[in-house]
C-alpha positions as CSV (number, residue, x, y, z in Angstrom):
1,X,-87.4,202.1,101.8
2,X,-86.6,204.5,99.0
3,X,-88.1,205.5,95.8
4,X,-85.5,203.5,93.0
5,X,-83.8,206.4,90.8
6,X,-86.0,205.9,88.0
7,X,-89.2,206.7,89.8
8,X,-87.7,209.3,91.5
9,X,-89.5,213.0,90.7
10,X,-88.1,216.0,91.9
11,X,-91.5,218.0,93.6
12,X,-92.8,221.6,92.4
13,X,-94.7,223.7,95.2
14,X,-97.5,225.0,94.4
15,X,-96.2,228.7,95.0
16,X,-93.3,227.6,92.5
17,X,-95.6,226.8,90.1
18,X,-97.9,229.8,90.4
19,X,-94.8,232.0,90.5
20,X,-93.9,230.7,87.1
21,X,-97.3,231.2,85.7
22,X,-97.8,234.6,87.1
23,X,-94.2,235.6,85.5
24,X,-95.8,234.1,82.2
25,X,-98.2,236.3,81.6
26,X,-96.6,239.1,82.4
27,X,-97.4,240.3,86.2
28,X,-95.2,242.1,88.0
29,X,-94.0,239.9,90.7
30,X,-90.5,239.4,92.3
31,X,-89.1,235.5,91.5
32,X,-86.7,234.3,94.1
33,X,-83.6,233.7,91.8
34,X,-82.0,229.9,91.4
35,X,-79.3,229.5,93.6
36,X,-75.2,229.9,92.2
37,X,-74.3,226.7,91.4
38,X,-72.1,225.7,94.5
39,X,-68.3,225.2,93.3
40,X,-67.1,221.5,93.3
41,X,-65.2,221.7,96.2
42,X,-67.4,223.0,98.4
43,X,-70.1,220.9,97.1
44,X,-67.9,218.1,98.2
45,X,-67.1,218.9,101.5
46,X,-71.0,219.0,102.5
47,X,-72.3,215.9,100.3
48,X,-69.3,213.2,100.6
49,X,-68.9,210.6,103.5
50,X,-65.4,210.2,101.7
51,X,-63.3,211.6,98.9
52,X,-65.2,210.3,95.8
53,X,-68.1,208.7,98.2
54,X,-71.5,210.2,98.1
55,X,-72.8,210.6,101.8
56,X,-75.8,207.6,102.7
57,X,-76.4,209.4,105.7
58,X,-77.1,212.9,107.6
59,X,-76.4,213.9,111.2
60,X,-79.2,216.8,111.8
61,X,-78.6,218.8,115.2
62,X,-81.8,220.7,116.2
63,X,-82.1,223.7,118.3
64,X,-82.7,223.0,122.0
65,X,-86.0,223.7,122.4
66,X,-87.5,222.3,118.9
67,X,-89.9,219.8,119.4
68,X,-87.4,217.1,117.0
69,X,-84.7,217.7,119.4
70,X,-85.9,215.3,121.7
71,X,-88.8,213.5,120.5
72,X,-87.9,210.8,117.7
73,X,-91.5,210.7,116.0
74,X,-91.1,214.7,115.4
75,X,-87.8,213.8,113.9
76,X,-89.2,211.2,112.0
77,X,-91.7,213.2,110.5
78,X,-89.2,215.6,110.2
79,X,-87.4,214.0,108.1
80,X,-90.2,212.7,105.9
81,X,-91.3,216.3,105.6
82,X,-88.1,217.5,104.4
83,X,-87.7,214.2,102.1
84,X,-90.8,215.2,100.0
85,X,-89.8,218.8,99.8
86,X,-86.4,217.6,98.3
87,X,-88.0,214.6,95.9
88,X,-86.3,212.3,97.8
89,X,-87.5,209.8,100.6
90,X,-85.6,210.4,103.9
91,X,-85.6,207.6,107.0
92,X,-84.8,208.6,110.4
93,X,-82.5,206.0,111.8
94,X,-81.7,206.7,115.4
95,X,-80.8,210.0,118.3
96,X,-77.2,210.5,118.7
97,X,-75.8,210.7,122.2
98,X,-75.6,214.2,121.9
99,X,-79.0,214.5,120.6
100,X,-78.5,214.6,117.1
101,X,-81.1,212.6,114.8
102,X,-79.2,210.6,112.1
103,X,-81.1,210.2,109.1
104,X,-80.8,207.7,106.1
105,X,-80.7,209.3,102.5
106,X,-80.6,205.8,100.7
107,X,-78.1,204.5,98.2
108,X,-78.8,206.0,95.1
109,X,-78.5,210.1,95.2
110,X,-76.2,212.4,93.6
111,X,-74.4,215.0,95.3
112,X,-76.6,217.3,94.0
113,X,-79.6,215.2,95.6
114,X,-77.7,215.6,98.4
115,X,-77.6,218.9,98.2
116,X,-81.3,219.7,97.6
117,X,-81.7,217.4,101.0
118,X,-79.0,219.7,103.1
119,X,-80.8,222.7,101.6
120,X,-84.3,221.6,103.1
121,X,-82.7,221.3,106.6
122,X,-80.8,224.4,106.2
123,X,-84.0,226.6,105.8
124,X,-85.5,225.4,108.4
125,X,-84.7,227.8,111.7
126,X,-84.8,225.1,114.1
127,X,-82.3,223.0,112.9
128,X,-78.6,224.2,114.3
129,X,-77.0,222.2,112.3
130,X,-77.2,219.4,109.2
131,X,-73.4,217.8,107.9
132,X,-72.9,214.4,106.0
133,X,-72.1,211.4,108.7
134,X,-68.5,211.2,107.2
135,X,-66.6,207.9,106.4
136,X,-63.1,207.8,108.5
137,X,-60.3,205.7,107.9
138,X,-57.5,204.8,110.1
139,X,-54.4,207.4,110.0
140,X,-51.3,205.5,112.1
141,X,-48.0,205.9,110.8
142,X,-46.9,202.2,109.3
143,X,-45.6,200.5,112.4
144,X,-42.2,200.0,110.9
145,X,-39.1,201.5,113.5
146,X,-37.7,203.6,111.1
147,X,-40.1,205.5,109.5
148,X,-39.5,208.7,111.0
149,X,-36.2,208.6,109.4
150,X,-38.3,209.0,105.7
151,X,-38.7,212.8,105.6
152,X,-39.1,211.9,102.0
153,X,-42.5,209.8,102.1
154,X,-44.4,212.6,104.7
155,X,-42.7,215.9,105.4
156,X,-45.0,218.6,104.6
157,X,-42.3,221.3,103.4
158,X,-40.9,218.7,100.3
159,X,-42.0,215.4,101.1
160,X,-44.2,213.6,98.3
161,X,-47.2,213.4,100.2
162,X,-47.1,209.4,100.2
163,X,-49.3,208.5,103.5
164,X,-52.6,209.7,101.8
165,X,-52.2,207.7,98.6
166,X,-52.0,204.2,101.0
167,X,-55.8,205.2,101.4
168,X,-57.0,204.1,98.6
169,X,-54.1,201.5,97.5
170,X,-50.7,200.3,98.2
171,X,-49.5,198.7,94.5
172,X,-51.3,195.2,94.7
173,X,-51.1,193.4,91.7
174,X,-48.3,195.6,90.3
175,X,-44.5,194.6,89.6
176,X,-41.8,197.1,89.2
177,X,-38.5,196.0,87.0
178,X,-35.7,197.7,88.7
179,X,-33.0,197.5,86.3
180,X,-29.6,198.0,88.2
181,X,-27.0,196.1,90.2
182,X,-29.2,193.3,90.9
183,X,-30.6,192.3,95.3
184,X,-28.5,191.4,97.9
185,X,-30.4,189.8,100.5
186,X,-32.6,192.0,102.9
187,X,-35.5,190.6,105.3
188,X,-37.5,194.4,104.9
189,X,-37.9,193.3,100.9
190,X,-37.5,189.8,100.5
191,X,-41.3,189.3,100.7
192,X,-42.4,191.4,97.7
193,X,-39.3,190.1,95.3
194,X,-40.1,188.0,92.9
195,X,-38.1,186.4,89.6
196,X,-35.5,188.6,88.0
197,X,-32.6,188.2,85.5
198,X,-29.1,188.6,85.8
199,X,-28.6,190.4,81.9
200,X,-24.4,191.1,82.1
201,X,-23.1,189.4,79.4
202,X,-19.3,190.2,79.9
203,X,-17.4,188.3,82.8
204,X,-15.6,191.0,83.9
205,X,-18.3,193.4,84.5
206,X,-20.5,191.0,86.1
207,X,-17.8,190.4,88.9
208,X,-20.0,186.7,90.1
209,X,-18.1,184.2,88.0
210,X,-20.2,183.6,84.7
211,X,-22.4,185.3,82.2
212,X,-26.0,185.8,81.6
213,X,-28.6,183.7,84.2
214,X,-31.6,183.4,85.8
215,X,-29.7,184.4,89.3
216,X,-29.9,188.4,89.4
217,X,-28.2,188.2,92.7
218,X,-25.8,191.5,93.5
219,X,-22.1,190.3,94.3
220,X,-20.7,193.6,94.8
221,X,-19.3,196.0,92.1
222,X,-16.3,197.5,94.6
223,X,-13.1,198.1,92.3
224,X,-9.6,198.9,92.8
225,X,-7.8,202.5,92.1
226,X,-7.4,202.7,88.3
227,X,-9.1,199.4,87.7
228,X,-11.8,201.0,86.5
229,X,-10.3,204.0,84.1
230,X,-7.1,206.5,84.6
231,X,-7.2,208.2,88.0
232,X,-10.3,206.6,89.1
233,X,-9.9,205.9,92.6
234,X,-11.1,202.5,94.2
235,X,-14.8,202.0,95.8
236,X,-16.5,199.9,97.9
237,X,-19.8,197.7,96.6
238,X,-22.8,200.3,96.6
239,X,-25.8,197.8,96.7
240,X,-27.7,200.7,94.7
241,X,-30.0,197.8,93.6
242,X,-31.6,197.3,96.5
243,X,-31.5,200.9,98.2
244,X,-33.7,201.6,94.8
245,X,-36.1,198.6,95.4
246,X,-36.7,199.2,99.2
247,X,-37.6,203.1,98.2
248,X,-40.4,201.4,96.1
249,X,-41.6,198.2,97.6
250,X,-40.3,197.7,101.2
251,X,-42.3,195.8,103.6
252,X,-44.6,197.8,105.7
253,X,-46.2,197.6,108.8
254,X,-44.1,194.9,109.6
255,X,-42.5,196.0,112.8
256,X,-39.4,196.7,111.7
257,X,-37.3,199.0,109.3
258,X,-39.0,201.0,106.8
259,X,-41.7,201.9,104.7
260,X,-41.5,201.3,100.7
261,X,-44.0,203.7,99.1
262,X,-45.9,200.8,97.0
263,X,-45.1,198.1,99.6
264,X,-48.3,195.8,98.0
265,X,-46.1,195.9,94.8
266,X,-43.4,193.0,93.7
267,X,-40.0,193.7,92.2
268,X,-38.2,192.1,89.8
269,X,-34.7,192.8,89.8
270,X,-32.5,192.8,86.9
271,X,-29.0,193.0,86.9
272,X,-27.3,195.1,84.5
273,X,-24.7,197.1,86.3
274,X,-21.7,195.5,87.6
275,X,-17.9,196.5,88.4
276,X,-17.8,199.8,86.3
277,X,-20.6,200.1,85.2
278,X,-22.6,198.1,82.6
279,X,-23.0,198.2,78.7
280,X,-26.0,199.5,77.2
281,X,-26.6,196.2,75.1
282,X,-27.5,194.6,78.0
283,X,-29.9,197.7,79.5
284,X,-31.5,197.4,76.2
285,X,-32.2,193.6,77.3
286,X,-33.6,194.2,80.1
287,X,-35.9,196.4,78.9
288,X,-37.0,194.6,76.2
289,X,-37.8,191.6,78.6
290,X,-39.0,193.6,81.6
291,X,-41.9,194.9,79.4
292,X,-42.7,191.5,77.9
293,X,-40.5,191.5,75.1
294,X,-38.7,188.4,74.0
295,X,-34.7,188.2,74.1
296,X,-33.3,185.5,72.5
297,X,-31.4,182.9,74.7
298,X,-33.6,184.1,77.9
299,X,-36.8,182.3,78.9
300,X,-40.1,184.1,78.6
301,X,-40.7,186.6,81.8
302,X,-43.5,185.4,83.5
303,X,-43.4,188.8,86.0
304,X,-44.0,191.0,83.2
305,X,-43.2,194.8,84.2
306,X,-46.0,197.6,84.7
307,X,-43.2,200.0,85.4
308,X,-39.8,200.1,84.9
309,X,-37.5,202.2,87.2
310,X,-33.7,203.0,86.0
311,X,-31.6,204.8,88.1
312,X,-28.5,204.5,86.0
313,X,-26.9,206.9,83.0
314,X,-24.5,208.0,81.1
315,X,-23.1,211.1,79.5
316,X,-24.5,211.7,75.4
317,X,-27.2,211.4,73.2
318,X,-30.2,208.6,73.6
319,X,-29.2,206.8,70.6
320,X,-31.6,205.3,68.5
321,X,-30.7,200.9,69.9
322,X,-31.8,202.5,73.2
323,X,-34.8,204.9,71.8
324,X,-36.3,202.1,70.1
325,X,-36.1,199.8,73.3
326,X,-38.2,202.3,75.3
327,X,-40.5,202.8,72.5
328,X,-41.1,199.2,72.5
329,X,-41.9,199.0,76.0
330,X,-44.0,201.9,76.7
331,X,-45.8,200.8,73.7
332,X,-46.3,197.4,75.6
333,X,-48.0,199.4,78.3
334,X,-44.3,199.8,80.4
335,X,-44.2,203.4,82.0
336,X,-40.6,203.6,81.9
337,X,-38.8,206.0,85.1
338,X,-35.6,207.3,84.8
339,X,-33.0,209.5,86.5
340,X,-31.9,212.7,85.1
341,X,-28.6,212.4,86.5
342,X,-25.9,213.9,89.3
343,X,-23.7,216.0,86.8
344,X,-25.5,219.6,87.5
345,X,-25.9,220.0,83.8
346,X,-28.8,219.9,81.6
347,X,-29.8,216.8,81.1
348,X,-30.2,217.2,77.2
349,X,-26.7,215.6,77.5
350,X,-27.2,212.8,79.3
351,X,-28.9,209.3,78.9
352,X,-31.6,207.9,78.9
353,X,-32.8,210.8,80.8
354,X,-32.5,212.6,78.0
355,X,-34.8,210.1,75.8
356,X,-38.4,210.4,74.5
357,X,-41.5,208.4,76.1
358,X,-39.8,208.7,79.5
359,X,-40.3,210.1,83.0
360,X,-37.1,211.9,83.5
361,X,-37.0,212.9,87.2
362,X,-35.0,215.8,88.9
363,X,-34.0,215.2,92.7
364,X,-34.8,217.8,95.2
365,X,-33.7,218.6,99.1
366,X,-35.2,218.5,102.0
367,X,-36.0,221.9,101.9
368,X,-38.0,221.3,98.5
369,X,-35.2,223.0,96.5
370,X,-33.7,221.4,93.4
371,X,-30.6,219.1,95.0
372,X,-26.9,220.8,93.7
373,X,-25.8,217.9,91.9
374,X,-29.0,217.3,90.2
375,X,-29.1,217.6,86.4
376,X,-32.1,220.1,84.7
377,X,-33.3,221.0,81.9
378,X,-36.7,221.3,79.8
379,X,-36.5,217.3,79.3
380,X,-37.4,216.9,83.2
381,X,-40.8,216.1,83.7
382,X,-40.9,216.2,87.6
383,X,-38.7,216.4,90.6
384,X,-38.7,214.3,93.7
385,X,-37.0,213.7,96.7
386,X,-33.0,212.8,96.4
387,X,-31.6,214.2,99.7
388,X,-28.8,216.6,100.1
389,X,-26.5,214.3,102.5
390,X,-23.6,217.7,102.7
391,X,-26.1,219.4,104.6
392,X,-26.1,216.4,106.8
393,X,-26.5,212.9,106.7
394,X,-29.9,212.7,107.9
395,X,-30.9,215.0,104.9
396,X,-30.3,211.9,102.4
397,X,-32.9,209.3,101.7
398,X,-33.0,206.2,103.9
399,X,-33.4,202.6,102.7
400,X,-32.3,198.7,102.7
401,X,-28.6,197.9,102.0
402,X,-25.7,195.5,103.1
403,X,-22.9,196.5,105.4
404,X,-20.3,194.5,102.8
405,X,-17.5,196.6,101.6
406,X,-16.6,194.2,98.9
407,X,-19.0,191.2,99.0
408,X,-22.2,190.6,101.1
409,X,-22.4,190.7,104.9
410,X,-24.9,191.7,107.1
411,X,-28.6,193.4,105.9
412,X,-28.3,197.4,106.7
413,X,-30.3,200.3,106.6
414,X,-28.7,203.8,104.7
415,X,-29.1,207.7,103.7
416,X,-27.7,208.2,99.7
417,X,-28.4,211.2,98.4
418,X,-28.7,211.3,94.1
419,X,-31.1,211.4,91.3
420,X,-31.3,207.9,91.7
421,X,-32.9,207.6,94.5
422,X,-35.8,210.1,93.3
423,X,-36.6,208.2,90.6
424,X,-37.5,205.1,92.8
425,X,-40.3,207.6,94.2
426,X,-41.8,208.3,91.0
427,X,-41.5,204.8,89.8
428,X,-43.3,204.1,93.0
429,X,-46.0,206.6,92.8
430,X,-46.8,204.9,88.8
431,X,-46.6,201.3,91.1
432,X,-50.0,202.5,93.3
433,X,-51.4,204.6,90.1
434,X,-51.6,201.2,88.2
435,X,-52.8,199.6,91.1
436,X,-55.8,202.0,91.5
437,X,-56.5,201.8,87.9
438,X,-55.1,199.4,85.7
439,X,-56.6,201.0,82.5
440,X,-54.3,203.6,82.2
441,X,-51.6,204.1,80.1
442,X,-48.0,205.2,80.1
443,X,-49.3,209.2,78.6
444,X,-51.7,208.8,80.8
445,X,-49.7,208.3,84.1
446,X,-47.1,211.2,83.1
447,X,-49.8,213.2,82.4
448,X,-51.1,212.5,85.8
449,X,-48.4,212.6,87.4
450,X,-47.6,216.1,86.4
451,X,-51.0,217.7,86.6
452,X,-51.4,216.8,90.3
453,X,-47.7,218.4,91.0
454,X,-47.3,221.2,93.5
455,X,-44.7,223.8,92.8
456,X,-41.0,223.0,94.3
457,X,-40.9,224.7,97.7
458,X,-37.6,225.6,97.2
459,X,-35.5,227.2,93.7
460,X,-34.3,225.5,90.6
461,X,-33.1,227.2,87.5
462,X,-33.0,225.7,84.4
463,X,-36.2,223.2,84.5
464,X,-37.3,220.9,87.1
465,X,-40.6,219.8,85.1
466,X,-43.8,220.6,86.6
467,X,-42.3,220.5,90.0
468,X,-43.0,218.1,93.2
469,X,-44.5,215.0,92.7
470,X,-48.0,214.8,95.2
471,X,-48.4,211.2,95.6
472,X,-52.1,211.6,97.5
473,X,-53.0,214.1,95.0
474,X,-51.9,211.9,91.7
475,X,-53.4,208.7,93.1
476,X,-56.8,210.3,94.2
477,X,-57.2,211.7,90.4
478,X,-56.5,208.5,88.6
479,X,-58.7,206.2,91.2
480,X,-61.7,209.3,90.5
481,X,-61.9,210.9,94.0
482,X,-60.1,214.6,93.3
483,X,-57.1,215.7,91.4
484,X,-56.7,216.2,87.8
485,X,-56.2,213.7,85.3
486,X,-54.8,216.5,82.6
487,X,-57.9,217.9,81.9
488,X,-59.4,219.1,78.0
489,X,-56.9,218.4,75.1
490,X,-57.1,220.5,71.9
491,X,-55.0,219.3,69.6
492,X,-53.4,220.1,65.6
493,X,-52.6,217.4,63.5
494,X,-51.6,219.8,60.4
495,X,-47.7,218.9,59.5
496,X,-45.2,222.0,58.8
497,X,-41.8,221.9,57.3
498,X,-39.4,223.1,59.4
499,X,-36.5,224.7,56.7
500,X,-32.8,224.0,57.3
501,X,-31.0,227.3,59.3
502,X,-34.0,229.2,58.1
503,X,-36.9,231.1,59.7
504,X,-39.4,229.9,62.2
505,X,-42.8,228.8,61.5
506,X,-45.9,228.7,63.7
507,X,-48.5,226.4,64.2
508,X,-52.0,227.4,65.8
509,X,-54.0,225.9,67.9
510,X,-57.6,227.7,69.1
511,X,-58.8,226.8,72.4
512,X,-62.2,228.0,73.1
513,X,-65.1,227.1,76.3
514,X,-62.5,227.0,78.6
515,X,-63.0,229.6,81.7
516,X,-60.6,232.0,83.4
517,X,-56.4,231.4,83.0
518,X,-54.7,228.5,81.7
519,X,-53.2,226.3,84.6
520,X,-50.2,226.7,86.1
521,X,-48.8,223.3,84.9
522,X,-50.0,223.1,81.1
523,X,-49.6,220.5,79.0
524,X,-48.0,221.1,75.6
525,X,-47.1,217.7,74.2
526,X,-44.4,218.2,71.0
527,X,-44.1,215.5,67.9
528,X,-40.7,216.6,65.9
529,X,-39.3,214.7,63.3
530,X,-35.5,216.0,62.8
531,X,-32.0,214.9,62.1
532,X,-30.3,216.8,64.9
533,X,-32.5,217.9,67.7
534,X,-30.1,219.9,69.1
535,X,-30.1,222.7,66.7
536,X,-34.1,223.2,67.4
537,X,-35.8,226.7,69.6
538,X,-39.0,225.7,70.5
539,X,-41.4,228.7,71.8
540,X,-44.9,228.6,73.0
541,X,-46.8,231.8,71.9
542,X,-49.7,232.4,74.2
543,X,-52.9,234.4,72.7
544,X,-51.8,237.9,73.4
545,X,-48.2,237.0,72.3
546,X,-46.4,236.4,75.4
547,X,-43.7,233.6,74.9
548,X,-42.9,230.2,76.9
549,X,-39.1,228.9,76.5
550,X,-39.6,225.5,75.9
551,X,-36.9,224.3,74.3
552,X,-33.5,226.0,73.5
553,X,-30.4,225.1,71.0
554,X,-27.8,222.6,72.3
555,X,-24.5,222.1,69.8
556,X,-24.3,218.8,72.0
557,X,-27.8,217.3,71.5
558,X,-27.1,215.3,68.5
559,X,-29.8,213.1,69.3
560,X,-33.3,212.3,66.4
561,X,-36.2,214.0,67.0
562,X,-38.2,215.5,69.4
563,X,-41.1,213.6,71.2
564,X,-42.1,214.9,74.5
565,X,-44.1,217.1,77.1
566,X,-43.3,220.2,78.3
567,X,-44.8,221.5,81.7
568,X,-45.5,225.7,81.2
569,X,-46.9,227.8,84.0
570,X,-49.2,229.5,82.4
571,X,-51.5,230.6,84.8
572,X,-51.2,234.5,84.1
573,X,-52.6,233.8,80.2
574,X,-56.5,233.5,79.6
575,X,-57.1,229.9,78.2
576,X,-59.1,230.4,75.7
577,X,-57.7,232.3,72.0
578,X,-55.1,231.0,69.7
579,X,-52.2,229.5,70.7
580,X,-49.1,228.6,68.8
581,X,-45.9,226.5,68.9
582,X,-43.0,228.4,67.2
583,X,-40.0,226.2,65.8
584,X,-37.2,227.7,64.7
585,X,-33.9,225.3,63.1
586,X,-30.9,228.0,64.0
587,X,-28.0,225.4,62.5
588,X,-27.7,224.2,59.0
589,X,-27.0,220.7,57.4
590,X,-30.7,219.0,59.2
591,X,-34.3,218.9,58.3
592,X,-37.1,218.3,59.7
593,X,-40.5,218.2,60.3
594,X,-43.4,219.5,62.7
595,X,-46.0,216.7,62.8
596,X,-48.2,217.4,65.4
597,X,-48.7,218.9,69.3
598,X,-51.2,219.5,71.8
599,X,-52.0,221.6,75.0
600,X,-53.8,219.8,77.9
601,X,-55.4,221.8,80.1
């Protein structure tokens, strides 16, 4: 039985203790030197049974011809030998069939107890041997007879990594508010919908016959040549709605179809895009009542929202009706997801991508290389996958749909390639990150979510945030078990006026006990007040004056304000020194105001 943590002394020998008193008085003795301090990782790998999980037990192989290689009271006394040595009280529990003792460290230890145990067995020249007796879990691909067709979920060149996250959740407990063309019927998600809202106001948009209503079922929004603006030609229904939602929260392990990549979430679908598109009024709506927010005329949702995905834009500013909606939400705990769009432009010009107190997401290819038509821009937070169907079909990303050209037929299964169908990944990825830890906020998951990135295997110009979303990686740092949940903050609250057309000022920022560079995807977190965003150069000044692009002018982004993140590679800068943001107004006839910003290491 062991010694309770309190009781627990570490032991000095004897030769320790004479060593220290001999060194006291001034003899002239040589001191064995304490140990480097072993680096986390390693001191991981030889104390944990599992990521995060201190090891309970050691498997000690002995050499051949030691006396505790084959007799189990030498091993036992061992064991308590060692156990003493360390402070600790070690149990041998039983021989291995390949001779290996297994002995019990107890409940209660550190890894550093740990450590001091592994140390004892280590010195010792007859042991061969000493490793934790590590925790396994089972590894099977999800049964489900497509999932080799999702590149997207597990390919190692630019897939998101998905598989490992399912070890330690799969979205229980968590809904996702896909706000789009509404669900057609599909057996592969019909277990994890639950209660949506059908939010088109306007007849003809919503295509099914009447007006708002509790029925977010997708009719179809085909259209005709023309019907739909000058020189538009016609199209068959997309069912985007639920191509999104299957990306997120298809059933898995089900023995058929695929995989969603938070299939223990629920999703609410709500219908705001119909034939041509859909009217921001009724967006705003939705995400009001998604996130808990009461619209009048619709009944109280009682699937409130963790996340909201929205694979939907439109060219032009984020104007302040929709601004104020997201505010509202995120503010209600919402993480809000949304595409950056398909135009190959920045996406400074398009919304809501282009809004604060979002996760704007990029799409990249197979090869991990940001997709052609995605847009870009230093308003991307990450990328994900979107598929690249031109380079074949097989290249897009695969999920539920209906074989209806016009109305609904028969479930399907299909590749679409777009912005919108990376967002669904990310809004997936914040589905299992609430799941493992429900404390967390909406900062707090794009913070995550962007410290735990790995760079794009492939190019991008022009900004594709901090690069490819690692699902295993973000999940293990929010649920404690590795990763990085953003690290130190150091932070300036001192507001500076930013004149009109006029020169730029600086404000520092002195980072100080940090060790070796800054990471390669640092944190600088930006609150702007102004009238025109558009006509703002942002610069981050590192300590011995190199300078970070973060921002630059845009006679098209007429939008308020800038409240945001920006991801910097910074690695070839030492952390520590003084650090600045530069903001420079280049245009005249706005003002504005620096109120505060950040760098998270």
């Amino acid at each position: 039985m062991r010694t309770s943590p309190s009781t627990r002394r570490k032991l000095i020998s004897a030769a320790a203790l004479s060593a220290a008193l001999l060194t006291a008085a001034g003899a002239s003795v040589a001191v064995a030197q304490e140990p480097a301090p072993q680096a986390p990782a390693d001191l991981a790998a030889r104390t944990e049974a599992a990521p995060g999980v201190t090891a309970e037990r050691l498997i000690v192989g002995y050499e051949s011809g030691a006396s505790e290689a084959k007799s189990n009271k030498a091993a036992e006394a061992d064991a308590v030998a060692k156990g003493k040595k360390a402070g600790e009280r070690l149990d041998f529990q039983r021989r291995l069939g390949t001779g290996a003792a297994l002995v019990d460290l107890g409940e209660d230890l550190t890894k550093t107890d740990v450590a001091d145990v592994i140390a004892e067995y280590r010195a010792d020249p007859q042991v061969a041997y000493v490793v934790p007796d590590r925790l396994n879990k089972p590894q099977a691909d999800p049964n489900d007879t497509d999932y080799a067709k999702q590149w997207d979920l597990f390919e190692a060149t630019a897939g998101m990594n998905v598989p490992g996250a399912w070890n330690t959740t799969t979205g229980t407990g968590v809904t996702v508010a896909v706000i789009d063309t509404g669900y057609v019927a599909h057996s592969d998600l019909a277990a994890n919908i639950v209660g949506g809202y059908d939010f088109i106001a306007d007849t003809a948009v919503s295509a099914d016959g009447d007006g708002r209503d509790s029925n977010p079922a997708d009719p179809g929004d085909w259209y005709n040549a023309n019907e739909c603006g000058a020189g538009v030609p016609a199209s068959n229904s997309s069912w985007h709605g639920t191509h999104v939602a299957g990306t997120i929260a298809a059933a898995t392990n089900n023995g058929k179809g695929m995989a969603g990549i938070a299939y223990g979430a629920k999703i609410s679908p709500l219908r705001v895009l119909g034939k041509c598109g859909g009217y921001d009024s009724d967006i705003i709506d939705a995400i009001t009542w998604a996130s808990g927010g009461t619209v009048s005329g619709v009944p109280a949702n009682s699937n409130v929202a963790k996340v909201i995905n929205m694979s939907l834009g439109g060219d032009g500013a984020c104007t302040s009706a929709t601004q104020n909606a997201i505010n509202a939400a995120v503010n209600r705990g919402t993480t809000v997801v949304v595409a950056a769009g398909n135009d190959n432009e920045n996406v400074s010009g398009h919304s809501p991508g282009n809004c604060n107190n979002v996760i704007s997401v990029a799409a990249t290819s197979r090869t991990g290389a940001k997709a052609s038509y995605s847009n870009y821009g230093s308003l991307v937070d990450i990328s994900a996958p979107g598929g690249q169907t031109s380079t074949g079909t097989a290249n897009g990303i695969y999920s539920t749909l209906n074989s209806g050209t016009k109305t609904p037929s028969t479930e399907s299964y299909a590749y679409y390639q777009g912005t919108s169908m990376a967002t669904p990944h990310i809004a997936g990825l914040a589905a299992l990150m609430e799941s493992a830890n429900p404390a967390l906020t909406p900062a707090q998951i794009e913070s995550a979510i962007k410290s735990n990135a790995r760079p794009l295997p492939g190019a991008c110009s022009g900004g594709c945030g901090a690069g490819l979303a690692d699902a295993t990686k973000t999940v293990q740092a929010v649920s404690g078990s590795g990763g990085s949940t953003g690290g130190a903050t150091f932070t300036s609250t001192t507001a500076v006026s930013i004149p009109d057309a006029g020169s730029a000022i600086e404000s520092p920022i002195t980072v100080s006990g940090r060790s070796g560079n800054a990471p390669s995807a640092l944190q600088v977190g930006v609150d702007i007040t102004h009238t025109y965003r558009g006509d703002l150069v942002l610069d981050l000044v590192a300590p011995d004056g190199s300078t970070y692009r973060l921002k630059s002018s845009s006679s098209s982004d007429s939008a308020d304000n800038v409240v945001t993140t920006y991801t910097v590679n910074a690695s070839a800068e030492a952390a520590n020194g003084t650090w600045k943001l530069r903001v420079q107004d280049v245009a005249a006839q706005d003002t504005g105001r620096l109120n505060s910003w950040k760098l998270t290491f």
